[in-house]
C-alpha positions as CSV (number, residue, x, y, z in Angstrom):
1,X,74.9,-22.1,38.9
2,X,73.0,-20.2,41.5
3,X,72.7,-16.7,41.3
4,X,73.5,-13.4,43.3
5,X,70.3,-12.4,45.5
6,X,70.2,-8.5,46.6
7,X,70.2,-8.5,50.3
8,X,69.7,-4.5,50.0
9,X,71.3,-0.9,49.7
10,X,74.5,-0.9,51.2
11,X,73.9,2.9,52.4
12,X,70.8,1.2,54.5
13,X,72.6,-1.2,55.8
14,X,75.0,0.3,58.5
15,X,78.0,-1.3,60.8
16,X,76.1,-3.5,63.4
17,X,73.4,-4.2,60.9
18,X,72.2,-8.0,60.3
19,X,69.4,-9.3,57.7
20,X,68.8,-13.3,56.9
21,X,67.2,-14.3,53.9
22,X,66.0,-17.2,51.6
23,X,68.8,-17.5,49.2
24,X,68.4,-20.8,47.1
25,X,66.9,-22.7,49.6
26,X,68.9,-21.9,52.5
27,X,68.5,-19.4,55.7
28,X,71.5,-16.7,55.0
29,X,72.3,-14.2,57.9
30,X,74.7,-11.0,56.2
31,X,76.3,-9.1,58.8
32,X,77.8,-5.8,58.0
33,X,80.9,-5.8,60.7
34,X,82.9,-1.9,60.4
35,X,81.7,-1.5,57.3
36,X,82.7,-5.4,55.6
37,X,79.3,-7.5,54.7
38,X,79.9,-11.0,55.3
39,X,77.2,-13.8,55.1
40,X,76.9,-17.3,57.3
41,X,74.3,-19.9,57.3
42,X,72.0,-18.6,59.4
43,X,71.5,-21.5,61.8
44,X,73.3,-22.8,64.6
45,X,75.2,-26.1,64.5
46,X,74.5,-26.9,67.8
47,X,70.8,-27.5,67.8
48,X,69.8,-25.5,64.4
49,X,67.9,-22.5,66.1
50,X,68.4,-19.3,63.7
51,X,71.5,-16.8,64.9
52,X,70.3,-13.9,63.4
53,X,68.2,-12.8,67.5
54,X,71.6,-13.1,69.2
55,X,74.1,-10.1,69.2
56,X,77.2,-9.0,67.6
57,X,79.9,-9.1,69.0
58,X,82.7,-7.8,66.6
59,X,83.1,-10.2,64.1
60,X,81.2,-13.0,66.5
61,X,77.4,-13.6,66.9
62,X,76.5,-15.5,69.6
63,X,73.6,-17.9,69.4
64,X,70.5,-16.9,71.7
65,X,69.5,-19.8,72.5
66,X,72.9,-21.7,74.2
67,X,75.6,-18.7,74.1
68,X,77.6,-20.7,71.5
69,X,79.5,-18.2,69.5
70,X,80.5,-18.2,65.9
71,X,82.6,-16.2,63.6
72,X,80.8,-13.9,60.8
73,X,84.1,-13.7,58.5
74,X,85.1,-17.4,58.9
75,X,82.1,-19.4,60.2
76,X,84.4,-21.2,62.4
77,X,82.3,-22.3,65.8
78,X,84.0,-20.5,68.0
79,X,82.6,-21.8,71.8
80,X,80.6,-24.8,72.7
81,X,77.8,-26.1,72.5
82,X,78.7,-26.0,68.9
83,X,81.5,-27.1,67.9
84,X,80.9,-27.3,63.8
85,X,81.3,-24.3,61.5
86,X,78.6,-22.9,59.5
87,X,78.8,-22.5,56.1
88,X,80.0,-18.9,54.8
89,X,78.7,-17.6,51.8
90,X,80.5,-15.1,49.2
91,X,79.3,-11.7,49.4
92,X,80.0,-8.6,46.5
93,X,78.7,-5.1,46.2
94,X,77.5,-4.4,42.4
95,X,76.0,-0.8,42.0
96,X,75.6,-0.1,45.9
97,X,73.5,-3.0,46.5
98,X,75.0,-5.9,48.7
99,X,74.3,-9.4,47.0
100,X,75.0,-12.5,48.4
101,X,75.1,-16.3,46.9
102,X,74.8,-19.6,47.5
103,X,77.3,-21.4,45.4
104,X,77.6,-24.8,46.8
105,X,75.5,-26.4,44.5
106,X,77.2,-25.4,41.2
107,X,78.1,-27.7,38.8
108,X,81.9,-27.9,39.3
109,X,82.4,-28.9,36.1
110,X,81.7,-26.0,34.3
């Protein structure tokens, strides 16, 4: 089972903010959208680049390097060039601090 990684201090991390980080492996980019944290893969589908230099846009970032836009809640592709989702990751807050997870390599089987 993988476990929760902090991503930081809630009270640091305002509405607008993003942060990606290594969590099991994999580039996460949490976005904290009117005061909700919600974490994607942070690469595009399109072409792989990292999302985390283009803006925010509400809930959608949009890719720097083609304009293709994705949500932050769902991870749905939103706008071409992409056209796949990115993964979404589960996000808490435990004690202020905003973790984030990586869960799709658990052992489903308990």
């Amino acid at each position: 089972m993988s476990d929760w990684v902090d991503v930081g201090l809630l009270a640091d991390f305002p509405p607008g903010s993003v942060k990606s980080l290594d969590v099991d492996g994999t580039q996460v980019a949490v976005f904290n959208v009117d005061g909700a944290c919600h974490a994607i893969e942070d690469c595009c589908t399109h072409d792989g680049g990292i999302l985390t230099g283009g803006a925010l846009e509400g809930d959608e970032v949009i890719c720097p390097r083609h304009g293709a836009r994705f949500c932050v809640r769902t991870g749905r592709a939103l706008s071409p060039p992409a056209y796949e989702d990115v993964a979404v990751f589960p996000v808490r807050i435990e004690g202020g601090v905003i973790q984030v997870r990586d869960p799709r390599w658990d052992d489903e089987g308990g």
